[in-house]
C-alpha positions in Angstrom: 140.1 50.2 193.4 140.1 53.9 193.3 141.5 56.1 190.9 144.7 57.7 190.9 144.4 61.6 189.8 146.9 63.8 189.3 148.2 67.4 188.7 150.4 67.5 185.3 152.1 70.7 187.2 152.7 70.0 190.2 152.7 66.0 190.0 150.6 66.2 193.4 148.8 63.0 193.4 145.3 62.1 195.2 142.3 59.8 195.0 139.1 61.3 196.6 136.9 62.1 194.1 134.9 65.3 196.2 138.6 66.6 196.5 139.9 70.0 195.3 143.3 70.6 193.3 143.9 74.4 193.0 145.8 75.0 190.0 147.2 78.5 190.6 148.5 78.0 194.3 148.5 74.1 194.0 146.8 74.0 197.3 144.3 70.6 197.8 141.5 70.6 199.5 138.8 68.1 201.1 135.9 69.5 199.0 134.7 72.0 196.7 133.7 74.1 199.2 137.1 74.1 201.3 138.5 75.2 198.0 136.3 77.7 197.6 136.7 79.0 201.0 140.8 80.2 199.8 139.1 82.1 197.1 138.1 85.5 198.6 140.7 87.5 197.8 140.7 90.5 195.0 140.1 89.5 191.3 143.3 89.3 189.3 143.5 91.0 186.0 142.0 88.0 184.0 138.5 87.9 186.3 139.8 84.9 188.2 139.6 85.1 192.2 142.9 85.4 194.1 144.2 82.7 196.3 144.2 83.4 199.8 146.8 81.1 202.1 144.8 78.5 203.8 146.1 78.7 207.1 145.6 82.4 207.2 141.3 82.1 206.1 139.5 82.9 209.1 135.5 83.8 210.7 135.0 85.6 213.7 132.1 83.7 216.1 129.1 85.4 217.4 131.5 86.1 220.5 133.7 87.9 218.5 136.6 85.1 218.8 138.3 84.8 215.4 139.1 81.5 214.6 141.0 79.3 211.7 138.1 78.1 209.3 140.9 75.4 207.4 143.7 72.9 208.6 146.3 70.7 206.9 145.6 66.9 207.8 148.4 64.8 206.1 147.8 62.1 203.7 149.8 59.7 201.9 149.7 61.9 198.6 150.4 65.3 200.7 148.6 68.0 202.8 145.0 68.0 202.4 143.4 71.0 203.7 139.9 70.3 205.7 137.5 72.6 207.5 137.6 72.6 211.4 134.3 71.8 211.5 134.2 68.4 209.1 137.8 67.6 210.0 137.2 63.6 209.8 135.5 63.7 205.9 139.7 63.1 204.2 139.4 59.4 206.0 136.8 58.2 203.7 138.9 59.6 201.1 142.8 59.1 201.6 144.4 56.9 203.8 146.0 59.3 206.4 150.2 59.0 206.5 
């Protein structure tokens, strides 16, 4: 049975265990490194990294296309951001709503 986690908060709710809870936007994410991927903006005054909004992170390809490099896939808990390139990794994870 898998273990219910939660943010005291926010009260968001989830049960993957590679998942990401974002305590200063209250974002979640797939894995470590989709949460680290809405880090890259300017240090705040304490050292910490900004949060940049997931749906506005993106690369540019070797053609010079920019692209989204994060979407929301919802889940019973909530939105669950994922990286367009491993967009199937929440089903092991969370039952999708």
């Amino acid at each position: 049975m898998p273990i219910l986690v939660s943010c005291p908060s926010c009260s968001r709710e989830w049960t993957g265990t590679v998942q990401a809870h974002c305590t200063i936007c209250h974002e979640h994410f797939s894995t470590v490194a989709t949460f680290d991927t809405h880090r890259p903006g300017p240090r705040r005054k304490d050292g910490t990294p900004s949060c940049g909004k997931p749906g506005d992170i993106t690369r540019r390809k070797r053609d010079g296309t920019v692209v989204p490099m994060l979407k929301p896939v919802s889940t019973v808990h909530g939105p669950l951001w994922v990286s367009w390139s491993d967009d199937t990794r929440h089903d092991a994870e969370e039952e999708p709503a």
